[in-house]
C-alpha positions as CSV (number, residue, x, y, z in Angstrom):
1,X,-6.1,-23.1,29.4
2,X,-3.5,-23.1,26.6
3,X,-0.8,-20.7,26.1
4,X,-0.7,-18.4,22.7
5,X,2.2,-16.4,22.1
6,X,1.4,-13.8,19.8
7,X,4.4,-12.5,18.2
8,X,4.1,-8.8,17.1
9,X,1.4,-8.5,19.7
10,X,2.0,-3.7,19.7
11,X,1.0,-4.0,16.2
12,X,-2.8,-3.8,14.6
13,X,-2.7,-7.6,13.9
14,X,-1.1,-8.6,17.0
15,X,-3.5,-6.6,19.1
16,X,-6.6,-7.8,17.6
17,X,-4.8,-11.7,18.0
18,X,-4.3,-10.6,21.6
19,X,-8.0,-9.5,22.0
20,X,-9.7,-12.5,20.7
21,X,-7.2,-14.4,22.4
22,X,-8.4,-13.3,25.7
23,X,-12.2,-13.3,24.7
24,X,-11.3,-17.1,23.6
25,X,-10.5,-17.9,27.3
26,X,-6.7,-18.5,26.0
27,X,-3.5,-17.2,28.5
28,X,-1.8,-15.3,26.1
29,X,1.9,-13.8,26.1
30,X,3.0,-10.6,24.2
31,X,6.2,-10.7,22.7
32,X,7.2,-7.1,22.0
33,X,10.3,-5.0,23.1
34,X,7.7,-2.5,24.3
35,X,7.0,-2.1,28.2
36,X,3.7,-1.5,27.2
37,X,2.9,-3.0,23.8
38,X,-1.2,-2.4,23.4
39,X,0.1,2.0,24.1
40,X,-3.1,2.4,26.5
41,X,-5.6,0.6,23.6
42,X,-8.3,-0.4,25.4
43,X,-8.7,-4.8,25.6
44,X,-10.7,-6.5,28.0
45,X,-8.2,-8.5,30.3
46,X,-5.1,-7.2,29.1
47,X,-3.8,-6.6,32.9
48,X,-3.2,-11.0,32.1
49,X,-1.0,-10.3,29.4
50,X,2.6,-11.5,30.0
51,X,5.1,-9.6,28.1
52,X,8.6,-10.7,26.6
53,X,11.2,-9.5,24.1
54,X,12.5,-11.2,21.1
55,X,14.7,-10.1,18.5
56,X,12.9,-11.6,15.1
57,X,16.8,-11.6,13.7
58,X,18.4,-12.7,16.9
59,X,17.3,-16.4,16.8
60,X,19.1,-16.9,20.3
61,X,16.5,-14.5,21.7
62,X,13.9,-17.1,20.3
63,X,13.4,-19.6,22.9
64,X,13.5,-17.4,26.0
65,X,10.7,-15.8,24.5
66,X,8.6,-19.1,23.3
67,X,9.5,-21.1,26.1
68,X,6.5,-22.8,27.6
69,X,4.4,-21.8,24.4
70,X,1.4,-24.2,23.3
71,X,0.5,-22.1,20.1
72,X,2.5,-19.4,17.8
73,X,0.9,-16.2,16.1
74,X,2.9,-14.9,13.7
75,X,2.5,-12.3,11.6
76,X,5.8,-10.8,9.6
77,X,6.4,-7.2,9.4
78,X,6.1,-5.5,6.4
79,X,8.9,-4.0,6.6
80,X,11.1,-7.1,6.7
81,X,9.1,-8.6,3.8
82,X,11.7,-10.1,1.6
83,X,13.1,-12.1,4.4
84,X,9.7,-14.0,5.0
85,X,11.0,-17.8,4.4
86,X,14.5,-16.8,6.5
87,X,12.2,-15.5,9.6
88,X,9.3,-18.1,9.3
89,X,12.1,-20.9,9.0
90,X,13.4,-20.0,11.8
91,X,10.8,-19.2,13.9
92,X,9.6,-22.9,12.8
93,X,12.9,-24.6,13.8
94,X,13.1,-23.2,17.4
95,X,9.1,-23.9,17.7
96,X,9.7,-27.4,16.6
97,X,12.4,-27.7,19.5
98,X,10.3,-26.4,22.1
99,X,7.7,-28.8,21.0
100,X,4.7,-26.1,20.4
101,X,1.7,-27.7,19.2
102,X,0.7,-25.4,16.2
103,X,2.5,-22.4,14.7
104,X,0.0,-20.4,13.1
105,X,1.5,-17.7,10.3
106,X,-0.8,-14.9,9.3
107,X,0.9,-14.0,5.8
108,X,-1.2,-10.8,5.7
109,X,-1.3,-11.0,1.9
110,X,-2.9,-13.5,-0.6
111,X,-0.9,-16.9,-1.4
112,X,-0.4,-17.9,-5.0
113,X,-1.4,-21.8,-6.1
114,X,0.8,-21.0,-9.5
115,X,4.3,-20.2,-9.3
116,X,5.7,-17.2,-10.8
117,X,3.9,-14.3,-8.9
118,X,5.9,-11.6,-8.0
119,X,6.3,-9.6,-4.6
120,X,5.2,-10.5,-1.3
121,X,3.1,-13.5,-3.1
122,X,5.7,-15.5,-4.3
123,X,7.9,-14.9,-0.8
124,X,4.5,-16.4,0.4
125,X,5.2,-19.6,-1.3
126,X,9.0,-20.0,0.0
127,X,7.9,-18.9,3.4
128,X,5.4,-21.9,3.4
129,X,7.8,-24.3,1.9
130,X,10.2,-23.2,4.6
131,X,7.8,-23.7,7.4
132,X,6.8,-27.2,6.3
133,X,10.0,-28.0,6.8
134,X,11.2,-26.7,10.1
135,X,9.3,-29.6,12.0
136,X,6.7,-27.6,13.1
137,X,3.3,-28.1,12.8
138,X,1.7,-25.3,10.9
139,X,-1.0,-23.7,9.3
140,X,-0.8,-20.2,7.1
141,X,-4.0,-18.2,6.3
142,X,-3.7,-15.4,3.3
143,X,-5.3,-12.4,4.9
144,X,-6.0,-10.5,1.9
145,X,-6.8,-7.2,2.3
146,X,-8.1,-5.2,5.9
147,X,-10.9,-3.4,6.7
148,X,-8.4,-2.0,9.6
149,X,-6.3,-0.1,7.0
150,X,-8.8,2.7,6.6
151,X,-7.7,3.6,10.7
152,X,-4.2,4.1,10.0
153,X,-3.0,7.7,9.8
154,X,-2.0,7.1,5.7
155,X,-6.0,6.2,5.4
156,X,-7.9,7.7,8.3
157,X,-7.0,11.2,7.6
158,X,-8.2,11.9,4.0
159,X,-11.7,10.4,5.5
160,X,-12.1,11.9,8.3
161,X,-10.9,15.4,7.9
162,X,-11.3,15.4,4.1
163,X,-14.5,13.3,3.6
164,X,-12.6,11.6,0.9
165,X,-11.7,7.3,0.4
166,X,-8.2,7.6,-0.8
167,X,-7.0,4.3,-2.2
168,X,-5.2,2.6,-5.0
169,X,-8.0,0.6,-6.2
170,X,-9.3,1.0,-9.4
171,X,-12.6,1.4,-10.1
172,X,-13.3,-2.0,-11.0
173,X,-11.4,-3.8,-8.6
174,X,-13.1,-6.0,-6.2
175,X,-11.8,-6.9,-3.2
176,X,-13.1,-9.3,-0.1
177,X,-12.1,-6.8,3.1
178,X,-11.6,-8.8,6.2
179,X,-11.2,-7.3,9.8
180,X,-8.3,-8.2,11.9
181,X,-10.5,-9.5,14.6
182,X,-12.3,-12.1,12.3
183,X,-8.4,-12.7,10.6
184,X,-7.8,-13.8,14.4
185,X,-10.9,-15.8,14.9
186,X,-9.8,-17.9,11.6
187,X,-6.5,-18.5,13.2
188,X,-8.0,-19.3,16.7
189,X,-10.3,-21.6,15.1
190,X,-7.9,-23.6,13.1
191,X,-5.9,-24.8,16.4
192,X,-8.0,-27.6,17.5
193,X,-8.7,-28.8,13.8
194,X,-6.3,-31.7,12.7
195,X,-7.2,-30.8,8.8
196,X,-5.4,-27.7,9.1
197,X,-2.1,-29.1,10.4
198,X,0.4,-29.0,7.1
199,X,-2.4,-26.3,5.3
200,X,-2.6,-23.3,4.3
201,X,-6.2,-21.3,2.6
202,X,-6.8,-17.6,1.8
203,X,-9.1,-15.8,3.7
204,X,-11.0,-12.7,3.7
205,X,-14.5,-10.9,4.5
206,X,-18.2,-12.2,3.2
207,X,-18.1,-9.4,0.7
208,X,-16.7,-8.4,-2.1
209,X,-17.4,-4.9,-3.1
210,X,-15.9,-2.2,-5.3
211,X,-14.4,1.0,-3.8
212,X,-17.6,3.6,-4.7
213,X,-19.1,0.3,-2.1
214,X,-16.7,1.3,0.5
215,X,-17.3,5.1,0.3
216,X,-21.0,4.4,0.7
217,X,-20.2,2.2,4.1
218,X,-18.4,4.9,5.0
219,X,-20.2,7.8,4.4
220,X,-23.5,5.8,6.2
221,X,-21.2,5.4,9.9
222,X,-19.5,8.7,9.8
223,X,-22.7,10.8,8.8
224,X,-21.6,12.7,6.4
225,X,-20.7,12.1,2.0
226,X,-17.2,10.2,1.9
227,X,-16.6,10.5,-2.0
228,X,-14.3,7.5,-3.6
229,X,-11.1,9.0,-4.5
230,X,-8.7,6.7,-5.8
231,X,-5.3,7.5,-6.0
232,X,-2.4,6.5,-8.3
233,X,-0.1,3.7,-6.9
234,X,3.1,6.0,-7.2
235,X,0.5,8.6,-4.8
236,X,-0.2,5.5,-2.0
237,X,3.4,4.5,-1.8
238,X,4.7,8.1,-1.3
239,X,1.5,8.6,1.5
240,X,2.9,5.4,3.1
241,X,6.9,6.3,3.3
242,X,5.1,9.8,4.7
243,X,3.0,7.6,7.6
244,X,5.7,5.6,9.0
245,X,7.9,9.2,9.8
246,X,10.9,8.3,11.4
247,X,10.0,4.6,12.3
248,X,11.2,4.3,8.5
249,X,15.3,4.6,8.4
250,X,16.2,7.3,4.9
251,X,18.0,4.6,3.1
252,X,14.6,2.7,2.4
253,X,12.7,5.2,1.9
254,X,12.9,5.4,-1.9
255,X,13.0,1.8,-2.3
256,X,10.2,0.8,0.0
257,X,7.3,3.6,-1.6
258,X,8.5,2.4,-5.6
259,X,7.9,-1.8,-4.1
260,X,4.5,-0.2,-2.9
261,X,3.8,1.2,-6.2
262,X,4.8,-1.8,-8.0
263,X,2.7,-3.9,-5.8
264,X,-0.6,-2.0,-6.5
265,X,0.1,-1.8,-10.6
266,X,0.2,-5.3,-10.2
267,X,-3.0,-5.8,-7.6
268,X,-5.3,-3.3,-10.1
269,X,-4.4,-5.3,-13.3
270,X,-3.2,-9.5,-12.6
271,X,-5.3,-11.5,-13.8
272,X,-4.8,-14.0,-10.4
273,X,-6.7,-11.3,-9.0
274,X,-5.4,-11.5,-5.5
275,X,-7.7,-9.5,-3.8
276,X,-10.6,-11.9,-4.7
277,X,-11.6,-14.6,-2.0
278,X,-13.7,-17.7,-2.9
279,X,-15.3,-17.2,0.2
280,X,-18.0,-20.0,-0.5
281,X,-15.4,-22.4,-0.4
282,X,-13.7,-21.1,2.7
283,X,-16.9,-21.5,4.3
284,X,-17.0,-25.0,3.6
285,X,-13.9,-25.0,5.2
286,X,-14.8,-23.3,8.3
287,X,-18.5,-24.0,9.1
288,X,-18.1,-22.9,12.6
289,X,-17.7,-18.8,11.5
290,X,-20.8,-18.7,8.9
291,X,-22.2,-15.7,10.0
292,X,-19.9,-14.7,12.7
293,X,-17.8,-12.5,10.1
294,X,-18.4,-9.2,9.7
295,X,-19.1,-7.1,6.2
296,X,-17.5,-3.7,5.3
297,X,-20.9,-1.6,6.1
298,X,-20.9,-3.8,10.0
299,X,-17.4,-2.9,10.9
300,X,-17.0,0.8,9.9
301,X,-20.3,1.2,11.9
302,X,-18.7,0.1,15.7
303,X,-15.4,2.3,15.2
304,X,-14.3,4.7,16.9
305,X,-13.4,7.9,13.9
306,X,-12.2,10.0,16.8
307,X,-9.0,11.3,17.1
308,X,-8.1,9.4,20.1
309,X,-8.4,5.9,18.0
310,X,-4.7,6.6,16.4
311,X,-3.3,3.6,14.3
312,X,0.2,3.3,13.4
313,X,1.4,3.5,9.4
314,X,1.9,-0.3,10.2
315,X,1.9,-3.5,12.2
């Protein structure tokens, strides 16, 4: 069977990639500068997992790492956002080099089909344009927004010990959830499709709902009233710089939770509304997953609310 390196493989994304990776029959490689990347979470045939380092800003550390590689995950870390069309340009180059069949960039946000859209959007765009060009064959899905967030300890907490939805979501925003794991089965699916090659699509969950939607979900698996409480962008980008602790260096601190702030004024009123999936069309697209993606109410029903189930602030 092929090989899929999955790069970012410790983080949420990576790990589900991993997971349906595996389940897909694929050999996978990890590349992490973590020993032990997955920190004990619990994937079926992870003892197969090869593990390697790689410096996203060392490109000499590149083809070490990818060497051998039939397919490439990607998934850029939201902390390095603003260098999205250096890394994925490079990435691209190296991949083209070692001849890998498909690189496959999860953007982890929604890409623009208008120019002049600010933030991680319009970094989208270059990031595409950049990987066109490298040589490598490509495809980029916009993952818009995850059901996955709502385990991370800025999310988790609030419902869990405080029976409370905290999120900067306006009432009357509508948003199409996905969960990692059917993000990965989009990006598993598109290897062996030729029409993908040179494409990119935005992607998200079957639903789109509203967040007094997602308090309801919530309340109905944890067993007990989860009220919607939205908070104020400024609120969420201050409980963000607070959840990545010390992973997060002082000098970026500031900076970092005012971009977050920005990001969600501009999510709760633009008119693109980039939260919103035309998921009709995407199933046109992608026959093959009608009815194998899960909803909101499905996927907060097979979690795990424990404390044991920690997430990190990111990845």
């Amino acid at each position: 069977m092929a090989l899929i390196t999955v790069i970012g493989a410790s983080g949420r994304q990576g790990m589900a990639q991993v997971r349906q990776a595996l389940k897909a029959g694929y050999h996978v490689r990890a590349i992490s500068r973590q020993e032990d990347p997955f920190g004990g979470a619990k994937i079926e045939g992870v003892e197969r997992v090869e593990v390697r380092p790689m410096d996203l800003y060392d490109t000499d550390s590149f083809k070490p790492a990818l060497e051998g590689s039939d397919y490439i995950f990607y998934t850029h870390p939201l902390q390095a956002r603003a260098d999205r069309a250096v890394l994925i340009g490079d990435l691209g180059k190296v991949a083209a080099e070692l001849g890998v069949k498909r690189l496959v960039w999860n953007t982890s946000s929604w890409i623009p089909d208008k120019p002049g859209d600010p933030f991680t959007y319009g970094e989208n765009t270059k990031g595409i344009n950049a990987l066109w060009r490298s040589g490598c064959p490509g495809t980029v899905f916009g993952s818009v927004l995850f059901m996955d967030n709502l385990l991370t300890n800025w999310a988790r907490p609030f419902i869990v010990n405080e029976g409370r939805y905290v999120y900067p979501h306006a009432p009357h925003l509508e948003a199409n959830w996905i969960s990692l794991d059917d993000v990965a089965k989009f990006m598993l699916t598109a290897l062996e499709r030729p029409d993908m090659e040179g494409a990119w699509l935005n992607i998200g969950g079957p639903e789109r709902i509203k967040g007094p939607q997602v308090a309801k979900y919530l309340s109905e698996a944890l067993g007990k009233e989860i009220v919607y409480d939205p908070c104020t962008p400024e609120e969420f980008g201050r409980y963000l710089v607070e959840a990545a602790g010390d992973s997060m260096p002082e000098e970026m601190r500031e900076e970092f939770a005012a971009g977050i702030a920005a990001f969600y004024e501009y999510n709760n009123t633009a008119p693109t509304r980039p939260f919103e999936v035309d998921m009709d069309y995407v199933m046109e697209r992608f026959p093959e997953l009608d009815g194998e993606l899960e909803n909101m109410g499905e996927w907060t029903k097979r979690q795990d609310w424990g404390e044991s189930n920690f997430r990190p602030a990111f990845g």
